[in-house]
Each structure stands twice: as C-alpha cells, then as structure tokens.
C-alpha positions as CSV (number, residue, x, y, z in Angstrom):
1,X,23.8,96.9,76.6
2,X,21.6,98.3,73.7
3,X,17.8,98.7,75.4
4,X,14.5,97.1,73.6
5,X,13.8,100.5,71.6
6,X,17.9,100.7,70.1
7,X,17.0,97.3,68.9
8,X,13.8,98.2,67.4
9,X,15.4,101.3,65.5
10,X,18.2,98.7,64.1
11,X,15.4,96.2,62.7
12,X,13.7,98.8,61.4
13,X,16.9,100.2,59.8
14,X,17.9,97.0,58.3
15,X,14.6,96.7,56.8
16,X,14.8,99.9,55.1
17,X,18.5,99.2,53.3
18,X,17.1,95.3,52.3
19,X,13.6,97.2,50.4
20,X,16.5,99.8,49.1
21,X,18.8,97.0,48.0
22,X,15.8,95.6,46.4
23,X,15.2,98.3,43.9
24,X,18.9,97.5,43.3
25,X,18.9,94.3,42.8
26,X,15.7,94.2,40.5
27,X,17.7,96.8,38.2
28,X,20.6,94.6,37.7
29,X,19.8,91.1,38.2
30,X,17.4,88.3,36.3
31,X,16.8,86.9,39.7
32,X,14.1,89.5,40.8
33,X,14.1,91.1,44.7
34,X,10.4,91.7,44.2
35,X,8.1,89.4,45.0
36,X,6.0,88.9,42.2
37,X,3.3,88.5,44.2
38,X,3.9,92.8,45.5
39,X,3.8,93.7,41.8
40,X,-0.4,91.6,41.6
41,X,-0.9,93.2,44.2
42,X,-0.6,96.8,43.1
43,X,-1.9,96.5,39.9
44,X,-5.2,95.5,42.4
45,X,-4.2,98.6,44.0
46,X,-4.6,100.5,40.4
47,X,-7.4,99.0,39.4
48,X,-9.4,100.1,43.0
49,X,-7.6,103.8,42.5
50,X,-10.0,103.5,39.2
51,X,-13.1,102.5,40.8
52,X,-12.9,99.6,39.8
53,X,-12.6,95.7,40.7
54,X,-8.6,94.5,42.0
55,X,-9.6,91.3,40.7
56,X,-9.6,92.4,36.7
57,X,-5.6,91.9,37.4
58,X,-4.7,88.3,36.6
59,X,-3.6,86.0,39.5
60,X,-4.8,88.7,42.5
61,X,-6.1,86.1,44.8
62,X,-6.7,87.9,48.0
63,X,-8.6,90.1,50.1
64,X,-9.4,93.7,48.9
65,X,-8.4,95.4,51.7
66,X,-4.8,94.1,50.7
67,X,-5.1,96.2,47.7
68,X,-6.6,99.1,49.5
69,X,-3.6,99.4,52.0
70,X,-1.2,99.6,49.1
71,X,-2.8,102.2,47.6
72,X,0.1,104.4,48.2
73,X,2.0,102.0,45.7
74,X,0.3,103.9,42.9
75,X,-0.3,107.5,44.5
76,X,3.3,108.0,45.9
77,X,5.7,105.6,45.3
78,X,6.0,101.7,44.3
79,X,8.4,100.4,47.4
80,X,5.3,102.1,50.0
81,X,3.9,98.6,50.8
82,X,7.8,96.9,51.4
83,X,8.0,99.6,54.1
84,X,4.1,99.2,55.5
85,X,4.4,95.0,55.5
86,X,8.1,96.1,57.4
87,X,6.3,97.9,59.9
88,X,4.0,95.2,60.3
89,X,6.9,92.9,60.3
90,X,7.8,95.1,63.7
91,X,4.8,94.6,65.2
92,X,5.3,91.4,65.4
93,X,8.2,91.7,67.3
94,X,6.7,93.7,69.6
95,X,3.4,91.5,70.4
96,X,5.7,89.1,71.0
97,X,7.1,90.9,73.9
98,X,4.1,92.0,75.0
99,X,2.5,88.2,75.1
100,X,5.1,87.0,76.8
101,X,5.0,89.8,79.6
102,X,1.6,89.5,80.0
103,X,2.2,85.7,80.8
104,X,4.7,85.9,83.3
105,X,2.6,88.6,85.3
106,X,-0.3,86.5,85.1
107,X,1.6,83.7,86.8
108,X,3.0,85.9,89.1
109,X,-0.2,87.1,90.1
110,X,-1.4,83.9,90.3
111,X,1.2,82.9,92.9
112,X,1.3,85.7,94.6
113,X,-3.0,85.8,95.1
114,X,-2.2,82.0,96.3
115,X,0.1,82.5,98.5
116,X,-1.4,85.5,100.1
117,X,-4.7,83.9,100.4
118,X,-2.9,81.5,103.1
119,X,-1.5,84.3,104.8
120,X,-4.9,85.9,105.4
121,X,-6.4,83.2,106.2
122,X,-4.1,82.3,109.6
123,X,-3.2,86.4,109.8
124,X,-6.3,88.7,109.6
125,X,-3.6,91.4,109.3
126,X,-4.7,94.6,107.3
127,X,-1.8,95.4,105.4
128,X,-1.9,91.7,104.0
129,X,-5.7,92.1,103.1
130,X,-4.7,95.3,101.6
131,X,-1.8,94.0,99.5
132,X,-4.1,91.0,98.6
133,X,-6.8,93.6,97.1
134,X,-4.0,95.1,95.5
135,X,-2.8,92.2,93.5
136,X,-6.7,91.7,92.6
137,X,-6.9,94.6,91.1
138,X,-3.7,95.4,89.6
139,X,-2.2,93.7,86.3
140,X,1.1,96.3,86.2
141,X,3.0,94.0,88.7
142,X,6.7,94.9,88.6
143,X,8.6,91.7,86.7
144,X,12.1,90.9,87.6
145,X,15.2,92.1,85.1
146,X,15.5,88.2,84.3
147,X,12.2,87.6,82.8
148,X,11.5,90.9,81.0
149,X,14.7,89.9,79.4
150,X,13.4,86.6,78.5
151,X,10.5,88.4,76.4
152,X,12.7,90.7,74.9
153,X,15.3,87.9,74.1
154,X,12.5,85.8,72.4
155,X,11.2,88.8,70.5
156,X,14.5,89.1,69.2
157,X,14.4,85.7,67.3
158,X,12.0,87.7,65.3
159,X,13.1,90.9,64.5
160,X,16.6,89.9,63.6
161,X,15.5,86.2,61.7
162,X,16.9,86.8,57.9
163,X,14.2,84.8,56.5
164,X,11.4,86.5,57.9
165,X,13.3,90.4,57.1
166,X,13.5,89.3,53.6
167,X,9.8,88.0,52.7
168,X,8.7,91.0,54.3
169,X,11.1,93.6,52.7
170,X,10.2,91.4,49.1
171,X,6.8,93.1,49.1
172,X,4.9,89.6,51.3
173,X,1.9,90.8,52.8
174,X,1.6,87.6,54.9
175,X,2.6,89.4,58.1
176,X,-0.6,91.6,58.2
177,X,-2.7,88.5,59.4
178,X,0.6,87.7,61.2
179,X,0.2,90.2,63.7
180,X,-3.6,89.8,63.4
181,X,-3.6,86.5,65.2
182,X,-1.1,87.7,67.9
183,X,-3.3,90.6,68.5
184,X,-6.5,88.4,69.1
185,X,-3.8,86.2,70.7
186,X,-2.5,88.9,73.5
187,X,-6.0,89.9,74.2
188,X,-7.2,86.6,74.4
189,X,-4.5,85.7,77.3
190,X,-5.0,89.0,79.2
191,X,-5.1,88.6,83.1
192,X,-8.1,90.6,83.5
193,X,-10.8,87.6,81.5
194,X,-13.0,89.9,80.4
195,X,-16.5,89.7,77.8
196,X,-14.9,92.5,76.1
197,X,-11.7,91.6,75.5
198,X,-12.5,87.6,74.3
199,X,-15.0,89.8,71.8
200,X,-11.9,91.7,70.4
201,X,-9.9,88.7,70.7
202,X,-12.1,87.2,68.3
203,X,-12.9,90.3,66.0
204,X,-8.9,90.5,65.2
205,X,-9.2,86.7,64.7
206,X,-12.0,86.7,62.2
207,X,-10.3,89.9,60.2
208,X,-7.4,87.5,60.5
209,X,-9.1,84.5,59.0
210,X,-10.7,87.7,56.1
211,X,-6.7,88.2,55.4
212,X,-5.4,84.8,55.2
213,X,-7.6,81.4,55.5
214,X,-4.6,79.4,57.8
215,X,-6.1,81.0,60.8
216,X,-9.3,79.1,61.1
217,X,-7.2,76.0,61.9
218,X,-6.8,78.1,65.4
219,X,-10.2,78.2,66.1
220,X,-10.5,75.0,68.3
221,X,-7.4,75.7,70.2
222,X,-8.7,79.1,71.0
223,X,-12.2,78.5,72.4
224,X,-11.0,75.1,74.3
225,X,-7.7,77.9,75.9
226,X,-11.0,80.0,76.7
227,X,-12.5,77.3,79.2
228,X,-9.2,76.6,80.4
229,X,-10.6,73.8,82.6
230,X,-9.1,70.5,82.9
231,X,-10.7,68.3,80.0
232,X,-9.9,64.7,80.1
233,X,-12.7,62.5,78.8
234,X,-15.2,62.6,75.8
235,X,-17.8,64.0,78.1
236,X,-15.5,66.9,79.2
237,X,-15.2,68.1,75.7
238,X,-18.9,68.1,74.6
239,X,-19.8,69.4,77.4
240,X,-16.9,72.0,76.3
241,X,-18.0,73.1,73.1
242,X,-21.7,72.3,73.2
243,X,-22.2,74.5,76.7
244,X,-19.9,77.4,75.9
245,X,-19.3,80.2,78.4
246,X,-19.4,83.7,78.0
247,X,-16.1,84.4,77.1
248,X,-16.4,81.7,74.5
249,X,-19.8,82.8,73.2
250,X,-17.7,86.9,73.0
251,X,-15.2,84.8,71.2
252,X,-17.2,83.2,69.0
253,X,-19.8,86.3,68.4
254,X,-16.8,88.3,67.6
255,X,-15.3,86.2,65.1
256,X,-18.1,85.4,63.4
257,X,-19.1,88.7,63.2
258,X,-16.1,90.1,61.3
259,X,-15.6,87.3,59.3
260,X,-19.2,87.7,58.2
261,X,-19.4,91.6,57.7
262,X,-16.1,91.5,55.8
263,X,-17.2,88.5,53.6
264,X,-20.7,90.1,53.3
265,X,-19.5,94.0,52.5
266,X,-16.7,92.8,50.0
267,X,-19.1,90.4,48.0
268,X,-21.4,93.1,47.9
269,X,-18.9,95.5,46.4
270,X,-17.5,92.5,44.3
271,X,-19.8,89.6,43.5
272,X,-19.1,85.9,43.3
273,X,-15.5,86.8,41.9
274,X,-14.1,87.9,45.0
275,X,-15.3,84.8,46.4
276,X,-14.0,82.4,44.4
277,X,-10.9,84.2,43.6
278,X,-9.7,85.6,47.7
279,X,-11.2,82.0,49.5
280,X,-12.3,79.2,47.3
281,X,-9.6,78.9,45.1
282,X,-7.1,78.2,47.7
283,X,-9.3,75.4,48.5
284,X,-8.5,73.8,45.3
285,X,-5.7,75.5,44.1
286,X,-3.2,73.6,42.3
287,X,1.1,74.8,41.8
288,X,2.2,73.1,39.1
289,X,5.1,75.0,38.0
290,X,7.3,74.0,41.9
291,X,7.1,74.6,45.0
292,X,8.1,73.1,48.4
293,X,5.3,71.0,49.0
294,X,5.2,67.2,48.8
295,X,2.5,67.0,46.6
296,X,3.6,69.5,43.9
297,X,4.5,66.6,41.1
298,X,1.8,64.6,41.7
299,X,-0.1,67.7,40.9
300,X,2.6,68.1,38.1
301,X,1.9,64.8,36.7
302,X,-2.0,65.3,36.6
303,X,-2.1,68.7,35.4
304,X,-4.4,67.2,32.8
305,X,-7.0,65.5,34.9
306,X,-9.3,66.8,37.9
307,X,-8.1,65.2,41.5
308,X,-10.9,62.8,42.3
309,X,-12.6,62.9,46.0
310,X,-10.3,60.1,47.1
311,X,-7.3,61.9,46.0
312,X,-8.6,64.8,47.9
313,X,-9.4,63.0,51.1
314,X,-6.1,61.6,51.0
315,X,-4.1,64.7,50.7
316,X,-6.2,66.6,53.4
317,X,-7.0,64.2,55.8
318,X,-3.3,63.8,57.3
319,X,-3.6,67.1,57.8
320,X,-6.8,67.4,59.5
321,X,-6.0,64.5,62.3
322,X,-2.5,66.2,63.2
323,X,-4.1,69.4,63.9
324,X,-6.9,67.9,65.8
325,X,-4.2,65.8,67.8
326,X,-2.2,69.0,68.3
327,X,-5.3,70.7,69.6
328,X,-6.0,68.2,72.1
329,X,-2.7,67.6,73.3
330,X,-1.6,71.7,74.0
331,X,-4.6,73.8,72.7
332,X,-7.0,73.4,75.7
333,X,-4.7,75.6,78.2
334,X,-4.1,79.0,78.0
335,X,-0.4,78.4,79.1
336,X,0.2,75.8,76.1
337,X,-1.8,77.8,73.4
338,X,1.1,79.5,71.9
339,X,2.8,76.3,71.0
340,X,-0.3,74.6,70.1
341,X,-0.8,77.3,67.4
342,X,2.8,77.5,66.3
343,X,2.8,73.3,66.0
344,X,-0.5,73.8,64.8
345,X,0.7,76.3,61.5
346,X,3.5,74.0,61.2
347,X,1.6,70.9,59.9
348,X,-0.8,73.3,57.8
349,X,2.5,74.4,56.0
350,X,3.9,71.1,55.7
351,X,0.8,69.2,54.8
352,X,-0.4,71.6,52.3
353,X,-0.2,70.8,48.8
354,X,1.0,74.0,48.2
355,X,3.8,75.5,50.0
356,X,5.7,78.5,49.3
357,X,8.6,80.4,51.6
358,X,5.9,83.4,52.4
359,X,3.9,80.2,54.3
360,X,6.6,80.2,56.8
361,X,6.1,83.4,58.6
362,X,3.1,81.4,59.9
363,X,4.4,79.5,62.3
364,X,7.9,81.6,62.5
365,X,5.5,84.6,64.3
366,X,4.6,82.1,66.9
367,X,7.6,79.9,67.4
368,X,9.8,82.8,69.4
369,X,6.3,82.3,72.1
370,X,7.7,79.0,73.3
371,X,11.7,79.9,73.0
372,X,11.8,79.6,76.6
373,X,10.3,76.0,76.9
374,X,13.3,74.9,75.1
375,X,15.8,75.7,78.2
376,X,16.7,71.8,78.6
377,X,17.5,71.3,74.8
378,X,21.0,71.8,74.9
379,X,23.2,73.3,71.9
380,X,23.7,70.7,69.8
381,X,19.8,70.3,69.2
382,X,19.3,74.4,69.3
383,X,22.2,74.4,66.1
384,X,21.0,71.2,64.5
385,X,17.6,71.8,64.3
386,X,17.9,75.4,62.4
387,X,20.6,74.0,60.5
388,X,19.3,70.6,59.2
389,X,16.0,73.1,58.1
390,X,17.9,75.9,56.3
391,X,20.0,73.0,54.6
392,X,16.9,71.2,53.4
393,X,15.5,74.7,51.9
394,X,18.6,75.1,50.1
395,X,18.6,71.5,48.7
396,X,15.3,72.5,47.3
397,X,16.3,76.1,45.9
398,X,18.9,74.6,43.4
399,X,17.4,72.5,41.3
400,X,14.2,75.3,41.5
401,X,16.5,77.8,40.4
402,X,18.0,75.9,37.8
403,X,14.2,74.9,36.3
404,X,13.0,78.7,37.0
405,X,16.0,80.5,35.0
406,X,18.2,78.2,33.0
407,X,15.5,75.9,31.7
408,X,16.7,72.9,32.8
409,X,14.5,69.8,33.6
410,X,14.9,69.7,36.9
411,X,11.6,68.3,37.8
412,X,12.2,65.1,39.4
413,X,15.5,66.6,41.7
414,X,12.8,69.2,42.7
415,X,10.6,66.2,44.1
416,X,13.3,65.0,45.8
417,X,14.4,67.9,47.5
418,X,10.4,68.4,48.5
419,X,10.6,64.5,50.0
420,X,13.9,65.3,51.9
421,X,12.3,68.9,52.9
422,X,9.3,67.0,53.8
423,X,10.8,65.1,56.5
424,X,13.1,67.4,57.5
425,X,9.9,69.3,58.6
426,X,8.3,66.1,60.4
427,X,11.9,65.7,62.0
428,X,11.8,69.2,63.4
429,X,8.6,69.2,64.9
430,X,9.2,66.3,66.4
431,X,12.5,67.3,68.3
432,X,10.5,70.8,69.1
433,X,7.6,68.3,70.9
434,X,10.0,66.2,72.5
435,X,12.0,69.0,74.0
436,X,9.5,71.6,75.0
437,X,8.8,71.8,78.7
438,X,5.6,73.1,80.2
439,X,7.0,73.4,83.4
440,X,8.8,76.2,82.1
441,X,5.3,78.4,81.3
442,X,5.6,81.6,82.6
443,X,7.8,79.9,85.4
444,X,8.3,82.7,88.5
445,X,11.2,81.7,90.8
C-alpha cells in the first residue's frame, strides 16, 4: 500500500508532465493549454521587473503580489508559475490532511478529558489524575490507523481530482488564496484556542480576502465557529457579534489588519488604479463574451446599457440570503465550519454573474473536509452527483467551443447550457445538504 508521501511524489509528478504537455499542446494546437489569464499575469510580472506598474498590461485585474511571485516567469523561465501554483495546488492536499487530523484529536481529547473527569471524580487515583493532566496538555494524541486513513483518503479527492490538476497546471493562480483560507482555517480549529493563533487565523484570512475577494463571504461563519456556543434566538446572536470575545476580537484584529496594510501599502505604491482594477471591478464586472454563469446573456443582451440598481439588487440579493442561511444553519460550530464554507463558496460560484471553471477550486479545496459526512449516501448518489455535474459542464463547453473557435452563433445554446448548469448546481447542493451527517464530525469509536 503506497504511504501518504509516495502519493504526494505521484501528484506532484503528474503535475509536472500536464505543465510539460502544455508547452506541447500550445505549440501544436489552436485550442491553447495556457490559461490566458498566466500569460496577463506575466506581462504584470514584466512590467514590476521594470519598476514599473503590473497594471499598464491590459486586463491584469489582481493583486500585485500575484505578479511579484511570478517574477521568475520573466527572469528564468515562462512555465515557473505552472510549477509554483502546482505546488500550491499540493498544499492543499496536505492542509487537508492536516485539518482533518487535528479534528479527530480534538474530539478524541474531548472524550477522553470527559470520560476521565468521571473517573476522578469517584477514584482519586494518581495515575488517573496524571493521565488526565496529560490529555490537558498534550495535542499529539496517537489516532487509530482507521481515521488517519480517513484524512488521507479525503485529501486524496484533491490531489488526484483532474479538474483541479489542470486549472492549476494551466497557469490559475486561484489556489494561492486556496490554501490561504485553509491555513487561517487549520489554525482557527486548533485544539489549543489560543489569542495567538485566532490572530494568525485571521492574518492568513485577510491576505486571503487581499488575493481573491470570495473569502470575505467566510467572515460570519468564522467569528460565529469562534464563540462556538449554542446560539438559538435573535438575542443569542447580537449578543454574539456585538460582545465579541478575545479570540474573536484576535480574529478580527488580525484580519483587518492585513487586509488593511496590504490594501494601504499596494495603493500607496499604485494609486486609485490598483484599486479599481484588483477589487472594485469585480464588483461590477460584466462577461459578455460566455461564461458559465446564469446571467451571462442578460449581460450579453445589455451590453449597451448600464444595469440599473434594481437589476443589481436582483442579481445579488439571492446570493446574499443563501449565504446568510448557510451561515446560520452550519457556520456557528466549529465542527460544521468546513461545510458551511464549502456550501458557502458554492452559492457564490453559482450565484455569481460571472462564473468561470478557475471559480471552482473554491469550493473543490473545501469539499474533500466533509467527505466523511457523506458515509450514509450510498453509491448511486456518490456516482450520480459527480456525474450529472461533469455532464452539465460539458453540455456548456460545446456550444462555447463552437462560438470561441469556429465562429458560430452559438449564443442562445450557450444560455441553455448555463440554465441546465445552473440547476444542476442547485440540484447538487441540495443532495450534498440532504445527505451530510453531523453525527459523523470527527466521530471516535
């Protein structure tokens, strides 16, 4: 049986042959390996090697820093950032593990503090005090085989998922603020409930929101998860968010504080352009060319005229009451937070006026969290529910392909395929919900 690390080395190996099959493919082919997107982003990475601002390249809408980590694209070679976003990629795979092991120990701890506490308190023996002060003070419990396998298991629905290997191996940065929120994620659910660590937690989640603006829709979820105290009526929430503890006030300080020095030191640097261009256009950013989302020929059809404030009301407000529902429903425990983010991503991705494939390692990175909830499924749902999505995708990627490089008019068959894509979404989401099991949180038997 092939050991965590074997299985890292053969991600990381079929990683490398996809960004080497790239260069391959983008010699030979009209349908381009590259992402498009990788090729912006290194001409920003030119433009910084001359002193000088990334955003002078058309189209570069994101965060400097994005441009500074490529560098290498322009000083050594062009495919550098496929193998750093790969790494990245990686990571991910690994926090997952790491998450997911910290869990289970926390609940075993847990248990075990419980059920020693009895002991102690009807046998004053030493050895049980002892091993009581022990478990107090140590977060390396020993696991059993079955549920270190169950963390590696769900970090393998990661490293080996084809769609997430090839966004990352196209040259997609989105798996930097990927691992960003699982980072402020794993120290947020470490056993130990520390000021320090809820700070980090939310310095990694502010850099995150810096990277990518998606995360701020986790914001709620993680400072209710920081209480984690039963909240059941109106009352119980102010008193939640207007009387914050101190982990939530580290969380909060910590976020705030790296969103704003960020912010602050690149509009320095950069002016009102980096502004507009890395945060405020995404706010109003229109695709009208295609793209997945169920708005896109709406958008097509008005290409001429401004959105009013009803229109967009309309378009975000669906979004905005499903997140705040998801939120409420699995966001204010710490043992529920990883699905609450991953359903959480999901309606920002399907709800989002624009929606492109890269917007899928959003909630992919979190969705291999909750694998194990799923035990009660069965296989016809676990093979329908991937299959019915990946079909739906494909529906869409035919007529888009047909518009994109034979210049047909394919418009209207696009729209379809986002309606049909659409619900395929709300369908899965709602089978996920239905079928995922709390009981099964970081269940020690």
């Amino acid at each position: 049986m092939m050991t965590f690390t074997k299985h890292l080395i053969a991600s990381i190996t079929i990683r490398i042959f996809l960004v080497y099959y790239g260069e391959v493919q983008d010699s030979l082919s009209d349908v381009q390996y590259t992402d498009i997107d990788y090729r912006v982003v290194t001409d920003g990475a030119a433009h910084v090697l001359s002193l000088d601002s990334p955003f002078k390249r058309h189209t570069y809408r994101y965060t400097p820093l994005l441009a500074y980590l490529v560098l290498p694209n322009v000083l050594l070679h062009r495919s550098f950032g496929k193998f750093l976003f790969s790494l990245f990629d990686i990571l991910i795979g690994v926090l997952i593990k790491w998450i997911l092991l910290n869990c289970y120990r926390g609940n075993k701890i847990s248990i075990e503090k419980k059920l020693l506490k009895l002991e102690t308190l009807n046998n004053r023996n030493k050895y049980l005090i002892k091993r009581k002060n022990e478990i107090l003070n140590n977060s390396n419990e020993t696991l059993p085989p079955k549920y270190i396998r169950m963390a590696e298991l769900s970090a393998y629905f990661w490293l080996y998922n084809p769609l997430t290997m090839v966004i990352a191996t196209r040259g997609n940065g989105d798996c930097v603020s990927c691992s960003l929120v699982l980072l402020s994620l794993f120290f947020l659910l470490r056993n130990e409930q520390t000021f320090t660590q809820h700070f980090t937690a939310g310095l990694l989640l502010g850099l995150a929101i810096h990277f990518r603006l998606y995360p701020i829709g986790f914001c709620l979820a993680f400072y209710l998860a920081t209480l984690d105290k039963p909240l059941t009526t109106v009352k119980d929430y102010l008193r939640a968010i207007l009387l914050p503890n101190a982990q939530q006030l580290a969380l909060v300080l910590g976020t705030c504080l790296s969103l704003a020095t960020t912010t602050a030191f690149f509009y320095y640097l950069y002016g009102y352009q980096f502004l507009y261009e890395s945060t405020l256009y995404h706010l109003i950013r229109k695709d009208t060319r295609h793209n997945f989302s169920l708005y896109f020929y709406l958008q097509y059809l008005g290409s001429n005229f401004s959105p009013t404030l009803i229109e967009k009301i309309l378009t975000f407000l669906p979004q905005l009451i499903l997140i705040l529902m998801v939120t409420l429903r699995y966001g204010k425990h710490r043992q529920t937070l990883g699905f609450a983010l991953f359903a959480i991503a999901f309606v920002m991705v399907t709800y989002n006026p624009v929606v492109t494939s890269q917007y899928f390692v959003w909630f992919l990175s979190l969705l291999p969290l909750s694998v194990k909830n799923f035990r009660n499924m069965g296989l016809r749902k676990a093979v329908f529910i991937p299959v019915m999505w990946f079909i739906a995708q494909g529906g869409w990627l035919l007529p888009a392909y047909l518009l994109e490089f034979k210049g047909w008019n394919t418009f209207e068959f696009i729209w379809i395929q986002s309606v049909v894509f659409f619900f395929s979404n709300i369908l899965t989401l709602q089978m996920l919900m239905a079928n995922y099991d709390v009981s099964y949180n970081y269940k020690i038997e």
